[in-house]
C-alpha positions as CSV (number, residue, x, y, z in Angstrom):
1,X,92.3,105.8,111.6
2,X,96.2,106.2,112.6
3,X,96.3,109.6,113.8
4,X,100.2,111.4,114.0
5,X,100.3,114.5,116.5
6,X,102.8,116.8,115.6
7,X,104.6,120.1,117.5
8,X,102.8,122.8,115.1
9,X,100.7,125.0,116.8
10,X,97.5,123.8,114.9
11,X,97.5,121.0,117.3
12,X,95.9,123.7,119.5
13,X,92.6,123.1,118.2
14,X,90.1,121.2,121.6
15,X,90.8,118.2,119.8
16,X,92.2,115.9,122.6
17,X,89.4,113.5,122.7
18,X,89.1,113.1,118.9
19,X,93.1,112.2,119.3
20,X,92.5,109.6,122.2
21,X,89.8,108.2,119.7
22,X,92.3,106.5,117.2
23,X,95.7,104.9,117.7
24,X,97.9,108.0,118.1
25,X,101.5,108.3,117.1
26,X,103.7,110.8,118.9
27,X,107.1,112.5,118.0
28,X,110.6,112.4,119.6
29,X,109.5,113.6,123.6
30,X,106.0,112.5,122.7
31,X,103.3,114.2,125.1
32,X,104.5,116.2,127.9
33,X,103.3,117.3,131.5
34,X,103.3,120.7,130.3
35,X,101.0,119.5,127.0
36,X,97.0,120.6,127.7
37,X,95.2,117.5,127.4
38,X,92.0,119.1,125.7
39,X,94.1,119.8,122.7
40,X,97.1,117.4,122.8
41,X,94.8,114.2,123.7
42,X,96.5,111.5,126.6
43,X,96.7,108.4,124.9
44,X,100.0,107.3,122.9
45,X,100.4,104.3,121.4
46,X,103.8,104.6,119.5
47,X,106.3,107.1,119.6
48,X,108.6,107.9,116.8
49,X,111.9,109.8,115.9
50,X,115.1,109.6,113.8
51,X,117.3,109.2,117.0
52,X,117.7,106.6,119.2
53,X,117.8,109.2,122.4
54,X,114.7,109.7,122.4
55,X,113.4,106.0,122.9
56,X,112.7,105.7,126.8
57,X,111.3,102.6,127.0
58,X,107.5,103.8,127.7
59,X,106.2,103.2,124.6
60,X,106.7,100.9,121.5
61,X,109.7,102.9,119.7
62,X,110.0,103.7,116.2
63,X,113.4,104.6,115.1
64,X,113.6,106.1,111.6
65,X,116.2,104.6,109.4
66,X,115.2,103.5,106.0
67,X,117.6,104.3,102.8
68,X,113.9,102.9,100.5
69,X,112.3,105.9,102.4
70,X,115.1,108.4,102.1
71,X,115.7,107.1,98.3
72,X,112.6,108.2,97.8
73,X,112.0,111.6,99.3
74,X,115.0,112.8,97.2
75,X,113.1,112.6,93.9
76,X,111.2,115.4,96.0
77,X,114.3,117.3,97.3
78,X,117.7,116.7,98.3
79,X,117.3,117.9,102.2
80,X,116.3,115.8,104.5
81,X,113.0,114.9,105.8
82,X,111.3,115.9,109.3
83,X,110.7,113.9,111.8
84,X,106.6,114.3,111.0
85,X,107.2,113.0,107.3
86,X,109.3,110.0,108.5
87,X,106.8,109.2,111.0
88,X,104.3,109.2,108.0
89,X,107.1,106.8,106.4
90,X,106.9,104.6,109.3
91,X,103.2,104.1,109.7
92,X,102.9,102.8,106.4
93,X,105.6,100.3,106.7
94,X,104.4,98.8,109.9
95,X,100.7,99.8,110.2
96,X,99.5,100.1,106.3
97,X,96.5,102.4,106.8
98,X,94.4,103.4,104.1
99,X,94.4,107.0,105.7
100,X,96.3,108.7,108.1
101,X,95.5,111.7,110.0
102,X,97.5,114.5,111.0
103,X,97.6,117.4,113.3
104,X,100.1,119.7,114.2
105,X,101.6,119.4,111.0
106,X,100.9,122.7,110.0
107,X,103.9,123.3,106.8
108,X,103.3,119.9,105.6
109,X,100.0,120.1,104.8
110,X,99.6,124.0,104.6
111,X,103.5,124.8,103.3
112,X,102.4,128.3,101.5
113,X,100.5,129.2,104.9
114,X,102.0,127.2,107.8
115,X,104.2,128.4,110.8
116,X,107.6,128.1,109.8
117,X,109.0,129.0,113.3
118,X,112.5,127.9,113.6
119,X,112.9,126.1,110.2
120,X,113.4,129.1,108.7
121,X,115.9,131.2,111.0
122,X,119.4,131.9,109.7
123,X,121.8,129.2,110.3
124,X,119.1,126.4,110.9
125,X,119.1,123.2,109.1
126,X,116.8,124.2,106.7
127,X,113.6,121.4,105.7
128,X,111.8,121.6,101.9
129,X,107.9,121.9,103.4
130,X,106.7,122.2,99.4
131,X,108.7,118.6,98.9
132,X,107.5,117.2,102.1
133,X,103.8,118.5,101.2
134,X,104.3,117.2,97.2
135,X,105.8,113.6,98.7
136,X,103.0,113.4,100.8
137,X,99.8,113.4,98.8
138,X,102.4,111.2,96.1
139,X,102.7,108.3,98.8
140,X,98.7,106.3,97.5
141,X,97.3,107.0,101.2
142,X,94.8,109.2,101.8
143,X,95.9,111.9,104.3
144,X,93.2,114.0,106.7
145,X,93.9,116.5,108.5
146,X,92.1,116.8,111.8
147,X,90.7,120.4,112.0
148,X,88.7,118.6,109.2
149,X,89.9,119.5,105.6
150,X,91.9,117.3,103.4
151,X,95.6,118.2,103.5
C-alpha cells in the first residue's frame, strides 16, 4: 500500500511502524526532528507539495502542477485543492495504486468531524473539505484510512 502522512492531528495515533511498513509519502517539510517517531513513522520515500521551495534535494520531489488534476477538482468546487488531495493526485499518476492510505488527513476523510484548525480562521485561504472528501472517494481507488476505517 502507498501510505500519504499528513499534518492532522490524527496522525497522532502509535502508528509509526505501520507507516515505515509501506512506501510513505510526505508533505511540503516532510518529517521533522521535532515529529515523535512512534506516531509519525521514519521512513519517507517521496515528498510532495505545490511549491518548488520545499524540494531540498533529500528525497525524490513531487511538485504539484497538473491543469487535468485541477480541471477536475473544479467539477467539485471552485477553490483550490490542499496539498494532501494533490498528493493523492500525484500518487496516482506516477505510482497507480489500487489503494492508498491516509493518515493525518483528518477533514478529508472526516470533513463533518475533522480539525479544521487554521482553514477556517477569518482571512485564511479558505479549502472545500466536503469537495476534497466528495473528489476523493470519486477518483476509482480505494482509500483507507489508517486508524483502520474506510474514509
Amino acid at each position: 500500500m502507498i501510505v500519504i502522512v499528513g499534518h492532522g492531528p490524527s496522525v497522532l495515533s502509535g502508528l509509526g511502524d505501520l507507516i515505515d511498513t509501506h512506501t510513505v509519502i510526505r508533505l511540503k517539510r516532510g518529517l521533522l526532528e521535532t515529529h515523535e517517531r512512534r506516531h509519525w513513522g521514519s521512513r519517507t520515500d517521496y515528498l510532495c507539495a505545490r511549491s518548488p521551495r520545499f524540494n531540498h534535494g533529500h528525497f525524490p520531489f513531487w511538485l504539484y502542477d497538473s491543469p487535468t488534476w485541477d480541471a477536475y477538482f473544479a467539477r467539485f468546487s471552485d477553490l483550490k485543492p490542499t496539498t494532501g488531495l494533490c498528493a493523492v493526485f500525484c500518487v496516482i499518476d506516477r505510482l497507480a495504486p489500487n489503494e492508498i492510505g491516509l493518515i493525518g488527513f483528518d477533514r478529508l476523510l472526516d470533513p463533518e468531524h475533522g480539525e479544521t484548525g487554521k482553514w477556517n480562521q477569518p482571512g485564511a485561504f479558505m479549502h472545500d473539505s466536503h469537495a476534497e472528501h466528495e473528489c476523493l472517494h470519486s477518483l476509482g481507488v480505494r482509500i483507507f484510512d489508517l486508524r483502520g476505517a474506510d474514509g
